[in-house]
Gaussian input, Z-matrix of N, CA and C with variables (Angstrom, degrees):
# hf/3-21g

backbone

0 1
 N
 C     1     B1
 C     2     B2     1     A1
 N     3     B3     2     A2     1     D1
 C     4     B4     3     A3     2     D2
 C     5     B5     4     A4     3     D3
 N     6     B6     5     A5     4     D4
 C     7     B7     6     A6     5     D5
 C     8     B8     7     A7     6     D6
 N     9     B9     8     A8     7     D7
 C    10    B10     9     A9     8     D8
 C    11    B11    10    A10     9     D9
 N    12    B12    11    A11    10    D10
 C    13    B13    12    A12    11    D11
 C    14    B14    13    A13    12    D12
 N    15    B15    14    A14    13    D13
 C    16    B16    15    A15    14    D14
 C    17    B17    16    A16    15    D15
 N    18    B18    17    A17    16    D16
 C    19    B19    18    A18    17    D17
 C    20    B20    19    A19    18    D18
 N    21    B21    20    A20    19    D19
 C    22    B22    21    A21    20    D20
 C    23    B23    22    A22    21    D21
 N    24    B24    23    A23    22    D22
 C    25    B25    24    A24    23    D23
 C    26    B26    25    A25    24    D24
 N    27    B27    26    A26    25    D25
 C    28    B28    27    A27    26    D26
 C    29    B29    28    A28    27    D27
 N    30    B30    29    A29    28    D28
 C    31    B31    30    A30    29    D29
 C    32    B32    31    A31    30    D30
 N    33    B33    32    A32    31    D31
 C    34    B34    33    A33    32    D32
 C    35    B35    34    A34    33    D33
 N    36    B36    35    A35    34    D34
 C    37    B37    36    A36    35    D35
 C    38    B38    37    A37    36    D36
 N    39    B39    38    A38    37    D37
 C    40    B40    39    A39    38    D38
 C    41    B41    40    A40    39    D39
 N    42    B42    41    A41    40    D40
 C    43    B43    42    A42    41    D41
 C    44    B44    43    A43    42    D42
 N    45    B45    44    A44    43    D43
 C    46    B46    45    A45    44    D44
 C    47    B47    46    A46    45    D45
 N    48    B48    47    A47    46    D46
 C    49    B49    48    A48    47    D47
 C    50    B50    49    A49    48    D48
 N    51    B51    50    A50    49    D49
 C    52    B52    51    A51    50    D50
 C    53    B53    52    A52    51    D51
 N    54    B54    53    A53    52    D52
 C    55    B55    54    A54    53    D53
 C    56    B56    55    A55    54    D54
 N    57    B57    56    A56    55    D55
 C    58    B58    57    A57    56    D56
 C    59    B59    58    A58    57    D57
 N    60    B60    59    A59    58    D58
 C    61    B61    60    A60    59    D59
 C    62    B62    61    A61    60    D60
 N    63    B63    62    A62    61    D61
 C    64    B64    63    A63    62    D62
 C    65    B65    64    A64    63    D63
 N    66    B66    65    A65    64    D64
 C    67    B67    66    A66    65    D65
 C    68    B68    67    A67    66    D66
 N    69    B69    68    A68    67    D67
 C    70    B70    69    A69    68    D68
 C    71    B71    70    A70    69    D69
 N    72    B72    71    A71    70    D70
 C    73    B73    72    A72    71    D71
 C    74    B74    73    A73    72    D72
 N    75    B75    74    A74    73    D73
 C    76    B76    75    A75    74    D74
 C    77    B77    76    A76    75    D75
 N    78    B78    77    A77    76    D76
 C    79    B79    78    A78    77    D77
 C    80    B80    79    A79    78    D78
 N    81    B81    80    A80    79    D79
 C    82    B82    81    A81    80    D80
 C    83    B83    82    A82    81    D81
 N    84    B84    83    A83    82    D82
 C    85    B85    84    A84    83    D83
 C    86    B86    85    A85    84    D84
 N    87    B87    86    A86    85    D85
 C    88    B88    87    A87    86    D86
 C    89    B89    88    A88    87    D87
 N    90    B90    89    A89    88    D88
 C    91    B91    90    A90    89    D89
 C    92    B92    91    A91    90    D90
 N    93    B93    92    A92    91    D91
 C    94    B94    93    A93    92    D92
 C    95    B95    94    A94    93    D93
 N    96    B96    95    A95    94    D94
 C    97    B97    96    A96    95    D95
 C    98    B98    97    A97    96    D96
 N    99    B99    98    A98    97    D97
 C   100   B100    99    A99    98    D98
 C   101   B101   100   A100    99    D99
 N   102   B102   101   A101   100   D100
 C   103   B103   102   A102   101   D101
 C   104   B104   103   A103   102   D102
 N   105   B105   104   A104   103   D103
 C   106   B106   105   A105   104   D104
 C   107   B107   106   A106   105   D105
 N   108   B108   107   A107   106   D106
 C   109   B109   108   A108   107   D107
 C   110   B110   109   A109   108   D108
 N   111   B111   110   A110   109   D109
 C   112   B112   111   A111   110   D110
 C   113   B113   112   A112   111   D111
 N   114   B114   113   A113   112   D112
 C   115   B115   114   A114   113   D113
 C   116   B116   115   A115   114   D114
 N   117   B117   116   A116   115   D115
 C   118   B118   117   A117   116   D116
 C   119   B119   118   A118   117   D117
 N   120   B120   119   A119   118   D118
 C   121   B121   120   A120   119   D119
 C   122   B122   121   A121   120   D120
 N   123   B123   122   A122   121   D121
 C   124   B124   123   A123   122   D122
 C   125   B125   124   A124   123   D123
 N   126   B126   125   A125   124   D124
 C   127   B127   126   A126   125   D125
 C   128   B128   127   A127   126   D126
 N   129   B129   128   A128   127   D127
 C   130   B130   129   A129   128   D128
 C   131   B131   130   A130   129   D129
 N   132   B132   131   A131   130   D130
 C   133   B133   132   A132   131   D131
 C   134   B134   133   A133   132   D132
 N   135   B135   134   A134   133   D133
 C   136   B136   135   A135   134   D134
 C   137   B137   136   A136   135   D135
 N   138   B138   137   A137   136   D136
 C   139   B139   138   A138   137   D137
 C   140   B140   139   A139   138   D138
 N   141   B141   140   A140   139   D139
 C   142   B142   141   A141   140   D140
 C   143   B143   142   A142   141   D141
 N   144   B144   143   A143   142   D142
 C   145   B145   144   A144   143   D143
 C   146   B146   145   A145   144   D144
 N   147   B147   146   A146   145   D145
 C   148   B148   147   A147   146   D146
 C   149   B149   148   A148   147   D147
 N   150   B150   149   A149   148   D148
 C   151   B151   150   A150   149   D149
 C   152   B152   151   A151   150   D150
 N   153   B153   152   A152   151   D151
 C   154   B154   153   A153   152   D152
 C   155   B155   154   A154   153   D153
 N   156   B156   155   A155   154   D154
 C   157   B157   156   A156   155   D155
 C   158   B158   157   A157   156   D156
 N   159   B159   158   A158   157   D157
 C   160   B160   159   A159   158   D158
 C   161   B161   160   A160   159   D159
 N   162   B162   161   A161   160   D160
 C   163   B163   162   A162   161   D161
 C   164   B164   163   A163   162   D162
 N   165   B165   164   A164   163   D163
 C   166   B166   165   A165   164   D164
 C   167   B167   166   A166   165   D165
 N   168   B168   167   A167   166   D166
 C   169   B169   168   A168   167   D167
 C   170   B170   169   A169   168   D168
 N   171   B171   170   A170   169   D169
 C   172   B172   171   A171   170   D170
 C   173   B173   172   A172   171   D171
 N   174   B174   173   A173   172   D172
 C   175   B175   174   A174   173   D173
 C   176   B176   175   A175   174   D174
 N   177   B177   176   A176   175   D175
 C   178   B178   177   A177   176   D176
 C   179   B179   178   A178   177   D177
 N   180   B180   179   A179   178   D178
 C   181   B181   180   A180   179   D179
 C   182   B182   181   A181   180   D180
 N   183   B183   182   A182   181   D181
 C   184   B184   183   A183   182   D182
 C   185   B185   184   A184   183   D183
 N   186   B186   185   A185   184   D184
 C   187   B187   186   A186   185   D185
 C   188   B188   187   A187   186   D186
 N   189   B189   188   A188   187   D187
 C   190   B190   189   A189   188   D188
 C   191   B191   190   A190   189   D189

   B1=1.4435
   B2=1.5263
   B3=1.5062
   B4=1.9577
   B5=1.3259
   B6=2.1893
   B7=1.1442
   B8=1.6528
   B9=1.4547
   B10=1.7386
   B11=1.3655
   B12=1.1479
   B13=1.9873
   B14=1.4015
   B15=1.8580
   B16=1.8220
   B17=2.1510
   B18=1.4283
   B19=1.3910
   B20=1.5760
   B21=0.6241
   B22=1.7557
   B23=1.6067
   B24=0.9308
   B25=1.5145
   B26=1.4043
   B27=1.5726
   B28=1.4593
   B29=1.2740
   B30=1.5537
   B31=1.7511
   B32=1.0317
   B33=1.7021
   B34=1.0438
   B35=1.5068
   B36=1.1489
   B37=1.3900
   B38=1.4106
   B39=1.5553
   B40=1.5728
   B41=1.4119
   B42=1.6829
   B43=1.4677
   B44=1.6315
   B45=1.3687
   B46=1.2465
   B47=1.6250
   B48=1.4613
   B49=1.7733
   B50=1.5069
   B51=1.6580
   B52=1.3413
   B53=1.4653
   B54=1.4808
   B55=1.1170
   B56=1.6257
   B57=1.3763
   B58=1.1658
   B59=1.8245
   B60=1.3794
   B61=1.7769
   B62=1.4511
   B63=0.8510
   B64=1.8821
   B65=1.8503
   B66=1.6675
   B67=1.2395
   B68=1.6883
   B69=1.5723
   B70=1.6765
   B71=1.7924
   B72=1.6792
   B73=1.3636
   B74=1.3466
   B75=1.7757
   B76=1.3465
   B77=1.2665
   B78=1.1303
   B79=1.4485
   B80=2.0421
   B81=1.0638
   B82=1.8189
   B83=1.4757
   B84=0.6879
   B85=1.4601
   B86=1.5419
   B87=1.3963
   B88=1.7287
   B89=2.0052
   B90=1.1446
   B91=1.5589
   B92=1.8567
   B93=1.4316
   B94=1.8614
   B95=2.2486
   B96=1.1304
   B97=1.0643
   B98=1.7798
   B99=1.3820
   B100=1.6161
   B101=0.9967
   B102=1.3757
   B103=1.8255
   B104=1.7953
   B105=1.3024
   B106=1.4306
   B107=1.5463
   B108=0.7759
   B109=1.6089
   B110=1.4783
   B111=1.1622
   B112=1.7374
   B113=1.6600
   B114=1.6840
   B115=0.8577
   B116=2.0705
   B117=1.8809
   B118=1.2213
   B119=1.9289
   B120=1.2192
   B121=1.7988
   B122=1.5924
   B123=1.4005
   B124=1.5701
   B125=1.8940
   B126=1.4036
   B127=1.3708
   B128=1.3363
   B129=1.4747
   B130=1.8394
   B131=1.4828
   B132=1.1407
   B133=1.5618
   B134=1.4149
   B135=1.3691
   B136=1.3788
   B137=0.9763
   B138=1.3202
   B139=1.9029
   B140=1.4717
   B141=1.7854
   B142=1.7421
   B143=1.9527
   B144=0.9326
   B145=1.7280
   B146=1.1187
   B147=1.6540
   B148=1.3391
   B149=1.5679
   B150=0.9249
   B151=2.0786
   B152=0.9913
   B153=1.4068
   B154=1.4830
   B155=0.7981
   B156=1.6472
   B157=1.0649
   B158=1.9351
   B159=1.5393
   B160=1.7897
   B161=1.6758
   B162=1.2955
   B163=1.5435
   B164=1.6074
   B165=1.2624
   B166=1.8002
   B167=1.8274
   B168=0.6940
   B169=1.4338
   B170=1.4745
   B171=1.1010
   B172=1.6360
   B173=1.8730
   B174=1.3124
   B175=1.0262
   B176=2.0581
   B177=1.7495
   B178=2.0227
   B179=1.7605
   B180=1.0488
   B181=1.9810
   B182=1.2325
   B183=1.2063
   B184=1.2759
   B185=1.4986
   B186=1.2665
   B187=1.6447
   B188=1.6814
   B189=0.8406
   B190=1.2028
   B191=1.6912
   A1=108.86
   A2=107.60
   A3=107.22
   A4=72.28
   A5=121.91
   A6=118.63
   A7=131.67
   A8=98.11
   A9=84.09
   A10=137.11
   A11=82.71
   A12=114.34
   A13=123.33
   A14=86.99
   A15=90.81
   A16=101.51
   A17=88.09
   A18=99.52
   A19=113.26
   A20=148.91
   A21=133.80
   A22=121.81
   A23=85.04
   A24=100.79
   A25=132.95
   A26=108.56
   A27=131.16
   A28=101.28
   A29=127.04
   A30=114.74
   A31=110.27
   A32=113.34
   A33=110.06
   A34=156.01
   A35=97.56
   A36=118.29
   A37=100.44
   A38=131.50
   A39=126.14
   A40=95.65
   A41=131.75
   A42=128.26
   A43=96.39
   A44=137.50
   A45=121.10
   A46=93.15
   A47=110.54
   A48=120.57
   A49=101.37
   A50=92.85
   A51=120.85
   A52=117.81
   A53=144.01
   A54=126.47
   A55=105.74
   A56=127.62
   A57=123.59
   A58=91.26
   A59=113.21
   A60=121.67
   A61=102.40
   A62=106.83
   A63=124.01
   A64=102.37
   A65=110.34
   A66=99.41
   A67=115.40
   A68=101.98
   A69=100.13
   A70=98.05
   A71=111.39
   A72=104.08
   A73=116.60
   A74=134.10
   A75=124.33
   A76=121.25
   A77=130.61
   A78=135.91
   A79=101.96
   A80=99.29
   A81=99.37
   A82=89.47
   A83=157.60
   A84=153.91
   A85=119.76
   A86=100.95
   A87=111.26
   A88=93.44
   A89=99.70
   A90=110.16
   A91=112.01
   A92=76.25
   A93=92.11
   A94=104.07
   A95=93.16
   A96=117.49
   A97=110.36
   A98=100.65
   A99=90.38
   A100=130.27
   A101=102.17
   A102=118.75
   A103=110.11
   A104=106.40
   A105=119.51
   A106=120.31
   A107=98.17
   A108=104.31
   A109=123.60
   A110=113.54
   A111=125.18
   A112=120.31
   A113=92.37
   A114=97.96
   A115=146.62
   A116=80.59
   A117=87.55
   A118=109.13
   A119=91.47
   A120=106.20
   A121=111.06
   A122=117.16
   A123=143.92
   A124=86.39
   A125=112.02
   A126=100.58
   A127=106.88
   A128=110.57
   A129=117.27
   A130=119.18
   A131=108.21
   A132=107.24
   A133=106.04
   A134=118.40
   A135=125.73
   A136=121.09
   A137=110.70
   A138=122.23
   A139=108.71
   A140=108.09
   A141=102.16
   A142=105.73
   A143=89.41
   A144=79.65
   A145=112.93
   A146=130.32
   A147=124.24
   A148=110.13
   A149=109.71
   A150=109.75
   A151=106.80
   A152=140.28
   A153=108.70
   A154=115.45
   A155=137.22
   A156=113.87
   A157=142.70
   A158=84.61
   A159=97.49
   A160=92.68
   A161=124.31
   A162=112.40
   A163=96.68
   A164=99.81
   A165=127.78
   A166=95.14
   A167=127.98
   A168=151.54
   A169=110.79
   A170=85.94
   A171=106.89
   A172=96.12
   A173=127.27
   A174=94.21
   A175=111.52
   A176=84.64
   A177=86.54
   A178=79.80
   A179=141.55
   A180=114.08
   A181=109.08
   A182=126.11
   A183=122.13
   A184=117.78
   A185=85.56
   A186=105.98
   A187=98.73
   A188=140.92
   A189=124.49
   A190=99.38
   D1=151.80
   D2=-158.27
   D3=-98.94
   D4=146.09
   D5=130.31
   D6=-67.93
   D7=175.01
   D8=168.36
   D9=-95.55
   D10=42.65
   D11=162.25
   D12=-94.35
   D13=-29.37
   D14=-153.32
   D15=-101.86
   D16=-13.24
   D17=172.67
   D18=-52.03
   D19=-98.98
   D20=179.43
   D21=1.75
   D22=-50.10
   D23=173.21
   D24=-70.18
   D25=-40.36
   D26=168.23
   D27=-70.76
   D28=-40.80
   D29=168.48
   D30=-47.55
   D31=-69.45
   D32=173.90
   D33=-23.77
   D34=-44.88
   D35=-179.79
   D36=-73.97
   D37=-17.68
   D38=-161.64
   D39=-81.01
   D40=-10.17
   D41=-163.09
   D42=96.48
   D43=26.99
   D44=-168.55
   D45=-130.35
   D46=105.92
   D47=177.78
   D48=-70.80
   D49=126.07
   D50=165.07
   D51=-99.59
   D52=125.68
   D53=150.34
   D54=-103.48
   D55=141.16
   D56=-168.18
   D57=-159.14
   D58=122.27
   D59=-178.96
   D60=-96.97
   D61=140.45
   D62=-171.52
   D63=-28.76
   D64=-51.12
   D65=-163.01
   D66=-69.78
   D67=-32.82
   D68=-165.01
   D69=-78.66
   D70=-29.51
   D71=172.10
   D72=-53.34
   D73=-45.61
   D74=164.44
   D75=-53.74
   D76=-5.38
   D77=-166.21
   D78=-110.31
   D79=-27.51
   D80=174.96
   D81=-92.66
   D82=-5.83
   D83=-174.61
   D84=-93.49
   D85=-61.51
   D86=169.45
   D87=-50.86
   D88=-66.84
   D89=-159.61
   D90=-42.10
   D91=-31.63
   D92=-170.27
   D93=-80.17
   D94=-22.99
   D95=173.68
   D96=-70.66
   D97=-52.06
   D98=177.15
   D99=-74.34
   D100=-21.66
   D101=177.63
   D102=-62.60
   D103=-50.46
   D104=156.14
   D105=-38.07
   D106=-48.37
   D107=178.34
   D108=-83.06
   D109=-29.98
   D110=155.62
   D111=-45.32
   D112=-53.40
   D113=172.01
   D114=-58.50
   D115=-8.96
   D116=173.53
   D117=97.44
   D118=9.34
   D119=179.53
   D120=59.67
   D121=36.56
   D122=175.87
   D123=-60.65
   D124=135.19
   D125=154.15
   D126=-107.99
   D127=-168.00
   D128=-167.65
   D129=64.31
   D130=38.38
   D131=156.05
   D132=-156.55
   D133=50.39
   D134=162.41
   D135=-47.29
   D136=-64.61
   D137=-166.60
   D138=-65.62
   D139=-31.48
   D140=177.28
   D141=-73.83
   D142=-30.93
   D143=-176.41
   D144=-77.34
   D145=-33.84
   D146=169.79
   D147=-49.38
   D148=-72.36
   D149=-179.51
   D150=-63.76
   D151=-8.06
   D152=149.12
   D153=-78.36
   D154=-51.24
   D155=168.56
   D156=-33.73
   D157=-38.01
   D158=-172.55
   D159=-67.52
   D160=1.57
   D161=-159.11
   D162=-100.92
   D163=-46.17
   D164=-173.11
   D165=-64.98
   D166=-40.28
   D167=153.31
   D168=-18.12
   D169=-99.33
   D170=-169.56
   D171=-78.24
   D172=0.43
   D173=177.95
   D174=-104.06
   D175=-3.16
   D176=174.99
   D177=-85.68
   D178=-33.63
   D179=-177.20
   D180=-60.26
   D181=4.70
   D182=-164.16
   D183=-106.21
   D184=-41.21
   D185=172.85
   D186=-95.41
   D187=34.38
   D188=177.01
   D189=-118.60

């Protein structure tokens, strides 16, 4: 099972290019992290919480 450390990488590895800069990567991470934790520390839904997070993410840079 991927942590949500190793998720970037596990995209990665699918053929799916990531660019991600140190700060917004700490920022999908915490986020992906809380979602995890909402959840009640459930594992097996790494990859959904990572992209949401990366979504929730990039979408306050957006509006900002």
């Amino acid at each position: 099972m991927k942590t949500i450390l190793e998720i970037p990488n596990a995209v990665a590895n699918r053929g799916t290019e990531i660019e991600l800069k140190s700060e917004p990567d700490e920022s999908i991470r915490k986020r992906a992290y809380e979602l995890y934790e909402q959840r009640g520390h459930i594992d097996g839904h790494e990859l959904e919480d990572w992209l949401q997070a990366e979504a929730e993410v990039k979408e306050q840079a957006v509006a900002a």
